[in-house]
C-alpha positions as CSV (number, residue, x, y, z in Angstrom):
1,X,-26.9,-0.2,-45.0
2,X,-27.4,1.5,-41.6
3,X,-24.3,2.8,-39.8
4,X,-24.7,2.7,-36.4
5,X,-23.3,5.0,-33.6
6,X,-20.7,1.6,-32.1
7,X,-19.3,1.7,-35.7
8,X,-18.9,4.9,-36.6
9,X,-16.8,4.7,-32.9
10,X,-15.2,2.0,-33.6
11,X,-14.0,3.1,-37.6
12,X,-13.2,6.5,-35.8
13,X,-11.0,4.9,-33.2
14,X,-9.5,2.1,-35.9
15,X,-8.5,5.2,-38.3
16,X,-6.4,7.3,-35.1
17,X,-5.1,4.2,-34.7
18,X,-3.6,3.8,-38.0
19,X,-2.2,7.2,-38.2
20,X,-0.5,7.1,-35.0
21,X,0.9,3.6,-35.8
22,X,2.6,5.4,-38.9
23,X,3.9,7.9,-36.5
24,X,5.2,6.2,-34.5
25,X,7.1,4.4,-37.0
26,X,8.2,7.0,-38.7
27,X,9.4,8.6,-35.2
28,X,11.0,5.6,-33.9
29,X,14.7,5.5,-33.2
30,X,15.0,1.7,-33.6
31,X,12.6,0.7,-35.8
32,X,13.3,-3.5,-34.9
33,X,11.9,-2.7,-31.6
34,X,8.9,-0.3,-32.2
35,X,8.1,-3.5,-34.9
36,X,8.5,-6.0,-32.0
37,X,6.2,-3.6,-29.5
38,X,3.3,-3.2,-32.1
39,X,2.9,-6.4,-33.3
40,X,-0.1,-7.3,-31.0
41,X,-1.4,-3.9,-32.3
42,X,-1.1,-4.8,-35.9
43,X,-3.1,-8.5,-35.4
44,X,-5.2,-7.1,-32.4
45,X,-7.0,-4.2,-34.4
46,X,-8.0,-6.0,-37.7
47,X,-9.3,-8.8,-36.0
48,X,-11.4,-6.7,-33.7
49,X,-12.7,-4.8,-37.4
50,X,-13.2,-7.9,-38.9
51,X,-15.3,-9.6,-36.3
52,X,-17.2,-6.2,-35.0
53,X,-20.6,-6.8,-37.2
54,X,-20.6,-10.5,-35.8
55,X,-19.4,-10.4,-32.3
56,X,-19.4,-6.6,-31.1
57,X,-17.6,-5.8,-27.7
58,X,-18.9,-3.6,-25.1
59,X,-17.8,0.0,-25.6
60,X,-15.7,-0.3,-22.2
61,X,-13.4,-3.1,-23.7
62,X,-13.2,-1.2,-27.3
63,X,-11.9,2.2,-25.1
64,X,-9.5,0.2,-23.0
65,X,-8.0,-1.7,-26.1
66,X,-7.5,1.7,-27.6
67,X,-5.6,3.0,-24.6
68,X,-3.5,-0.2,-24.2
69,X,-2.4,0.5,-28.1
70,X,-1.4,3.9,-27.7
71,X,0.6,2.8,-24.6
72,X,2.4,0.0,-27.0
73,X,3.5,2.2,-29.5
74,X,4.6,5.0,-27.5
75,X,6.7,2.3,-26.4
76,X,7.8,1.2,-29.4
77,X,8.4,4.4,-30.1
78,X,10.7,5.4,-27.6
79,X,11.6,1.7,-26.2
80,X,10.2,1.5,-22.6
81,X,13.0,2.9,-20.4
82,X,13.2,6.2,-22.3
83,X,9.4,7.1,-22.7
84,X,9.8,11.1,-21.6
85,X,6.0,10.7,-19.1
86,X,8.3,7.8,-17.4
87,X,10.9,10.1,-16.1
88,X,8.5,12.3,-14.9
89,X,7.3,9.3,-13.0
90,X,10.6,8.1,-11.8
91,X,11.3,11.9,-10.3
92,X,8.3,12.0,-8.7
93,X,8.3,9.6,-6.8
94,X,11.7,8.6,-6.8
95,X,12.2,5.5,-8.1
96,X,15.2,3.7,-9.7
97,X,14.0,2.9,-12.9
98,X,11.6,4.5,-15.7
99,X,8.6,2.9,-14.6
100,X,7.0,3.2,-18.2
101,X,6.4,-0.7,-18.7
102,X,4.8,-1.5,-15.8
103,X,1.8,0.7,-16.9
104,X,2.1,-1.4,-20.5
105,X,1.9,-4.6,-18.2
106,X,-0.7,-3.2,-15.9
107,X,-2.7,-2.7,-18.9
108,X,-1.5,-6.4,-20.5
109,X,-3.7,-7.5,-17.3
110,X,-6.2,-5.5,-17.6
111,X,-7.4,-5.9,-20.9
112,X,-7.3,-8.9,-21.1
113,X,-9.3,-9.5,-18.3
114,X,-11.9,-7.7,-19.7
115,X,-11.6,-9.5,-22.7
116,X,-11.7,-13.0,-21.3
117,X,-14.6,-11.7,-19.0
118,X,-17.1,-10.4,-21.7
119,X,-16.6,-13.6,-24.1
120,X,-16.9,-16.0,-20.6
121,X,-20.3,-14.2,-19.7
122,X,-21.6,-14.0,-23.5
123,X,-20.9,-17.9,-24.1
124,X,-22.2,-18.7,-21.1
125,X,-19.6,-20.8,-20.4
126,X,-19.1,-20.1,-16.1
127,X,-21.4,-19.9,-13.5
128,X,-21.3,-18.1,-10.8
129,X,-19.4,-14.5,-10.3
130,X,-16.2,-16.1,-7.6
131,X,-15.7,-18.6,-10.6
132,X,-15.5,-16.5,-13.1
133,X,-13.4,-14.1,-11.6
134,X,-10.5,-16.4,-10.8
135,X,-10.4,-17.8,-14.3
136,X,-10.4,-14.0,-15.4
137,X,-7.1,-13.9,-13.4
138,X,-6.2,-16.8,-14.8
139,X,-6.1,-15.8,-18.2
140,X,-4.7,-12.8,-17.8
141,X,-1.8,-14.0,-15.7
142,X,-1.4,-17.1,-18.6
143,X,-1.1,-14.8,-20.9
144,X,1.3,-12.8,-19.1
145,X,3.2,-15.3,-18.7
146,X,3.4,-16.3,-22.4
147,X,4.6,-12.7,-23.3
148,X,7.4,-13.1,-20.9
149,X,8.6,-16.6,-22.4
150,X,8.4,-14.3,-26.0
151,X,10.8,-11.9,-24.3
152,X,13.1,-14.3,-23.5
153,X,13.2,-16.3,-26.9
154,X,13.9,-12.6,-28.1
155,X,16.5,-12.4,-25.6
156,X,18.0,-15.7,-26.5
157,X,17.7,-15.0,-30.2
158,X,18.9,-11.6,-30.0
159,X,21.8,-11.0,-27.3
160,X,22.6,-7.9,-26.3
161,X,20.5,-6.2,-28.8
162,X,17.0,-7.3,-27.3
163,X,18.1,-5.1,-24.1
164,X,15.6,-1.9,-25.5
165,X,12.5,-4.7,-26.4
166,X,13.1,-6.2,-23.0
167,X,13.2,-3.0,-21.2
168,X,14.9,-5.0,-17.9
169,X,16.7,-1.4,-17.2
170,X,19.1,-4.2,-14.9
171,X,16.2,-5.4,-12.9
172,X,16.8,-9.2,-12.0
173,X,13.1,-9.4,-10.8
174,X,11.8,-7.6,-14.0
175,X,10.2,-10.6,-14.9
176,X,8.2,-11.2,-11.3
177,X,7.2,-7.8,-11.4
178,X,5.8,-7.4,-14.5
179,X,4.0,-10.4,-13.9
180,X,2.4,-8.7,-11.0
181,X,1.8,-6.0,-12.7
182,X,-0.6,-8.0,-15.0
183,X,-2.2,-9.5,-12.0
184,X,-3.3,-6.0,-10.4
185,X,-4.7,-5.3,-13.8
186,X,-7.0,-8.2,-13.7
187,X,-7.9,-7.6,-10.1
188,X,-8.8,-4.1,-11.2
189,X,-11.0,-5.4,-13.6
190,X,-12.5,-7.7,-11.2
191,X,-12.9,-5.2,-8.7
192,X,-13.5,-2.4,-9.8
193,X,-15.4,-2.5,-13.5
194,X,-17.5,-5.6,-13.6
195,X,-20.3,-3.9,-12.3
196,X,-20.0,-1.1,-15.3
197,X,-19.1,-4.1,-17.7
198,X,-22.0,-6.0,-16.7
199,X,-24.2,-3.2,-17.0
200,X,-22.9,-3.2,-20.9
201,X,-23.5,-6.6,-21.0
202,X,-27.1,-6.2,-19.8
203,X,-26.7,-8.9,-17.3
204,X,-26.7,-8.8,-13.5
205,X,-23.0,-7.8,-11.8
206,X,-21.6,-10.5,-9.9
């Protein structure tokens, strides 16, 4: 059976995976929320295994969905308002909150974007590069969306306990923001890597 270079990557970046998902585990102070944080992790990274022989993504989207896993669990980890780089942040440039979780949801845009992008262009299934970059946006704000009606069934089902999942840190526009969050990320996908996904892709940038 020949191993090629994509899945000897992709086995690579699956296994670091893994053993920071038990670290972070083992590290987190409450392990309900790390649980809640990683879930997309945990169904995300053995789907993308499963399906890599029959429908391979584009090294691009493989590194970005590794980076938007170690940003969940670091979250988990921590919760969102106390990730340490977050203060750093907040001092910097002086803001009023850890601004940790807008990076997550930044990246909750961004990915997938990317995602929705590569499987639109493969199937064929849009014409036209203006077209396929507002349903991009689309999805990625849909699914935003749909994460923040999870938060608040959690909030509901929880009380006060779903305060460190949420991460609201007494925002009353967390929800708005985080949404906008998502949307940057797709424009950034839009913007500024279709032509290096489409490169990938082997087909013209739009």
């Amino acid at each position: 059976m020949l191993i090629t270079p994509s899945a000897v990557r992709l086995k690579t970046g699956a296994l670091l995976l893994l053993l920071l998902l038990m670290y972070t585990g083992v590290m987190a102070g409450d392990k309900a929320t790390w649980l809640m944080e990683v879930v997309p992790v945990m169904v995300v990274i053995p789907l993308l295994w499963l399906s890599h022989r029959r429908f391979p993504l584009t090294s691009l989207l493989y590194t970005l969905i590794f980076f938007h896993a170690v940003i969940l669990m670091f979250g988990g980890m921590y919760t969102y308002a106390k990730v340490p780089i977050g203060f750093d942040v907040q001092q910097w440039f002086d803001l009023s909150r850890n601004p940790y979780d807008k990076l997550g949801h930044f990246f909750q845009g961004l990915v997938p974007a990317l995602a929705a992008r590569e499987i639109l262009l493969r199937r064929h299934a849009v014409q036209g590069p203006k077209m396929l970059n507002f349903i991009v946006c689309c999805i990625a704000l849909a699914i935003s969306a749909c994460y923040e009606l999870i938060e608040w069934w959690a909030a509901l089902a929880m009380g006060q306990g779903a305060d460190d999942f949420l991460g609201t840190q007494g925002d009353p526009w967390d929800t708005q923001s985080d949404m906008l969050c998502a949307l940057l990320g797709a424009l950034f996908t839009v913007i500024f890597l279709s032509r290096w996904h489409s490169r990938q892709l082997g087909v013209a940038a739009g």
